[in-house]
N, C-alpha and C positions, 0 to 999 in steps of 0.2 A: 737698153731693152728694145727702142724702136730701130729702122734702120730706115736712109732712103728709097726711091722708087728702085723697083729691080734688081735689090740687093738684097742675099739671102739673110736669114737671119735666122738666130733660134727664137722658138716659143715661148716665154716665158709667162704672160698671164695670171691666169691665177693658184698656175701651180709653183711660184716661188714661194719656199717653206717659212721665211720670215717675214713675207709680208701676209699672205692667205691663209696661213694653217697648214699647208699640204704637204707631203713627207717628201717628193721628188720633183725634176724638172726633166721635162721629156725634151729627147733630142731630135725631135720630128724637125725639121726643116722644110718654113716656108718662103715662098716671096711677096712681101707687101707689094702694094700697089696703090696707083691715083683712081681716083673716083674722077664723077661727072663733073667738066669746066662749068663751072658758076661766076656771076655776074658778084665778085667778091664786093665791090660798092653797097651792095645790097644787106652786106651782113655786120652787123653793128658789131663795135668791142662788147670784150664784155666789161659789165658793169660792177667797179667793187665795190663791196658792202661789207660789213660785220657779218661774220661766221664763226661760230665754236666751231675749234681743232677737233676732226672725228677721230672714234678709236681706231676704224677701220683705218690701214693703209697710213699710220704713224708709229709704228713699232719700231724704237730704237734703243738699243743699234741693230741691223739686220744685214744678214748676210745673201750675197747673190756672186754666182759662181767663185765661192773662196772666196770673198774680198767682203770685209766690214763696211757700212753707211751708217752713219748718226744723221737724228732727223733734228732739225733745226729746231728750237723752243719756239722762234717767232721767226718772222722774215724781215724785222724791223731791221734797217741799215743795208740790208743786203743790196749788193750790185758789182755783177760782176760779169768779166767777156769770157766768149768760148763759140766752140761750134754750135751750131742748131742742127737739128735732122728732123725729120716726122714720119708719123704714119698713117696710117690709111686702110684701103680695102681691107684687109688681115684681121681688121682688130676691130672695125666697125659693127656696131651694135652689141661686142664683148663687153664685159663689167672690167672696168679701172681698179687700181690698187684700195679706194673707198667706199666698191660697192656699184656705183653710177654709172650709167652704160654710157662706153664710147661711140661721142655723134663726129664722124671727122670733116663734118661741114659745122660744128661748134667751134666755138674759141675758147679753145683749153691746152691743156699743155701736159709734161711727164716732165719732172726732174726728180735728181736722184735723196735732196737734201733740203727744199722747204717744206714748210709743213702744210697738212691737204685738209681745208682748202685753204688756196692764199690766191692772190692777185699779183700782177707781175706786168710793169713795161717793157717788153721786148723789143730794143731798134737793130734793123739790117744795119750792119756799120760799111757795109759797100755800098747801097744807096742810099740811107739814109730815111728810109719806111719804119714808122712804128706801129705795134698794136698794145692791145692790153690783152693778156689770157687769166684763164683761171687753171690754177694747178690742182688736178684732183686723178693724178697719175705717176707709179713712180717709175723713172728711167733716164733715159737713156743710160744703158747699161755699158758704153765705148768709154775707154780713156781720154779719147779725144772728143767728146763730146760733150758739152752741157746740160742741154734740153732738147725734148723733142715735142714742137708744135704737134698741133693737129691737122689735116693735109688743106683745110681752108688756110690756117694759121701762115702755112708755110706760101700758097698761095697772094693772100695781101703782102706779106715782105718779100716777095720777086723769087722765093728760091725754089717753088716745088721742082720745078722741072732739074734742076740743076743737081738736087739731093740736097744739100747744105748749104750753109752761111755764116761768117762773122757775126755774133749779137752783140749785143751789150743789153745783157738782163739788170732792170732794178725794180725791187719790190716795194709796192706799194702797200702803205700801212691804211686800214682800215678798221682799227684799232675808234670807240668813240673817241671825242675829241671834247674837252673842258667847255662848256658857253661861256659866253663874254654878255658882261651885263654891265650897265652904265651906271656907275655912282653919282648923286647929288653932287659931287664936286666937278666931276667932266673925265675926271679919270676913268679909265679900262679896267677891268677887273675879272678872274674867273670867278665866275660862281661856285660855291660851295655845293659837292653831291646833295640829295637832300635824304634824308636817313627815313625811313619809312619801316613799321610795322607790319610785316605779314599778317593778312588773316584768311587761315589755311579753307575755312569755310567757304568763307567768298570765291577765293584760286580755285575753289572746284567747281562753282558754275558759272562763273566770269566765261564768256562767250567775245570772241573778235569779231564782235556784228562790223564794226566801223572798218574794215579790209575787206576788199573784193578777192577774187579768187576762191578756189572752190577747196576742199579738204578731202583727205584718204579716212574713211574711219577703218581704224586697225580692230578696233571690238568694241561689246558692248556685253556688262556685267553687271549682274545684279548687287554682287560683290565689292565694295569698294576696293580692297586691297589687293586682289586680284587683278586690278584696273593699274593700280600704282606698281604693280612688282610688272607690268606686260611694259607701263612706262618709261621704265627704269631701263629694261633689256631693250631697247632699241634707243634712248637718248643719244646714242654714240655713234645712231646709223647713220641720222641727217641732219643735216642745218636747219629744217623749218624748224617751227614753234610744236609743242606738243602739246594739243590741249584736251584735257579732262573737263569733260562737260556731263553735266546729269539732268535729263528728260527723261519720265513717265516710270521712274525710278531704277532707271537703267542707266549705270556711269558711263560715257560713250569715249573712247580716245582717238582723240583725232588727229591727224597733221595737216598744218597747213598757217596760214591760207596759203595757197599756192596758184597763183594768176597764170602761171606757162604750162600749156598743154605737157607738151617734152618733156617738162619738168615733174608733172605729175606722175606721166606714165614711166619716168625712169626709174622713181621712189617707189613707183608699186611693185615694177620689175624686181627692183633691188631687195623689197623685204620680203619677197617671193621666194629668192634666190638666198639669202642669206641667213631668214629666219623663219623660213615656210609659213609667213603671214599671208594671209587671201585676203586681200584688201578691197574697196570700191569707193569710187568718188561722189562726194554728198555737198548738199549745200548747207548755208546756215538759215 
């Protein structure tokens, strides 16, 4: 789907029919483009964490021009070589195959077959530079191509200017992980999950005072159920937490916490765009 600097490309966005909903794919032709040289030292990997697979932008199998894609169950084991490309100007500040508006000074990525969102090591295998990205796009849509960075992405592993590179993608599992706890005898051992009881009471005014970062409230309803069916329709839009909180007898749903500016105003974009919510940011 993406293509090098100053290679034409078609549009594809958010009008491919199996990943967006939309019935055609126009054949406007543009040319991407580099954005402004930055000080790439400056810009961290990104960081992997646990995220639920969103609905958006995991529909499998799906089709783009003629040709079937199945999307991955997980990204566990995955590692594998291929071209890299990226993009850039074109697509900047556009919404991704999950909603999320493309930042091309982020560190994130398009492929055609793990699942969104997931983490990923990406090394130049000409020089020998690696990063980490977060995939939350689907494409490159070339035979010969892998993934396509983002144009910082492409940037840190030496190739923007060139168009492409060698990788060697592996997927990093972010998956929790068992604790280790110490027995009486000096052995290692996992600890046992611990089984715990819901109580649906409490879940609805339990409050994340103990995280910083601030929340989007999406509504507030006098209504309980009304609170839980608005919950429900957007669970699949984002990775945050989704909390139902009740003050002054008003259920209020929030998301968050969310600590990165960026981050906030993307999710607001996105359920703006995707489920005509008018959202604002609140504190606890």
């Amino acid at each position: 789907m993406r293509s090098p600097l100053k290679v034409s490309r078609l549009i594809l966005g958010l009008a491919i029919s199996g990943l967006f909903g939309c019935s055609s794919v126009p054949l406007m032709v543009e040319k991407d483009g580099a954005g402004k040289r930055v000080d790439t030292s400056l810009i961290p990997n990104a960081t992997p964490k646990p995220e639920p697979i969103t609905k958006a932008g995991n529909k499998s199998p799906y089709e783009v021009f003629g040709k079937t894609y199945w999307v991955l169950p997980s990204n566990k084991g995955y590692s594998k070589t291929g071209v890299a490309s990226w993009y850039g100007t074109k697509f900047h500040g556009r919404l991704t195959s999950n909603g999320e508006i493309y930042n091309m000074y982020g560190m994130t990525a398009a492929h055609k077959s793990l699942p969104i969102p997931s983490y990923a090591k990406v090394t130049n295998t000409e020089n020998g530079r690696s990063i980490v990205v977060r995939i939350n796009d689907r494409g490159p849509f070339h035979d010969d191509r892998l993934i396509d960075l983002s144009y910082v992405g492409a940037m840190k592993l030496g190739y923007a200017d060139k168009g492409t590179a060698n990788v060697l993608i592996e997927a990093i599992d972010t998956s929790p992980k068992p604790k280790m706890i110490e027995p009486t005898n000096g052995a290692s051992a996992i600890a046992a999950p611990a089984i715990t009881t819901p109580n649906p009471q409490s879940q609805m005014v339990k409050a994340e005072t103990a995280d910083t970062g601030r929340y989007l409230q999406v509504g507030a309803f006098t209504d309980m159920a009304t609170a839980h069916q608005l919950k429900d329709k957007i669970r699949g839009l984002t990775s945050q937490p989704i909390v139902l909180r009740t003050q002054d007898k008003l259920h209020k749903l929030w998301i968050g916490p969310i600590a990165d500016n960026i981050e906030l105003l993307s999710i607001k974009a996105m359920l703006k765009k995707t489920a005509n919510l008018n959202t604002f940011s609140v504190s606890p």
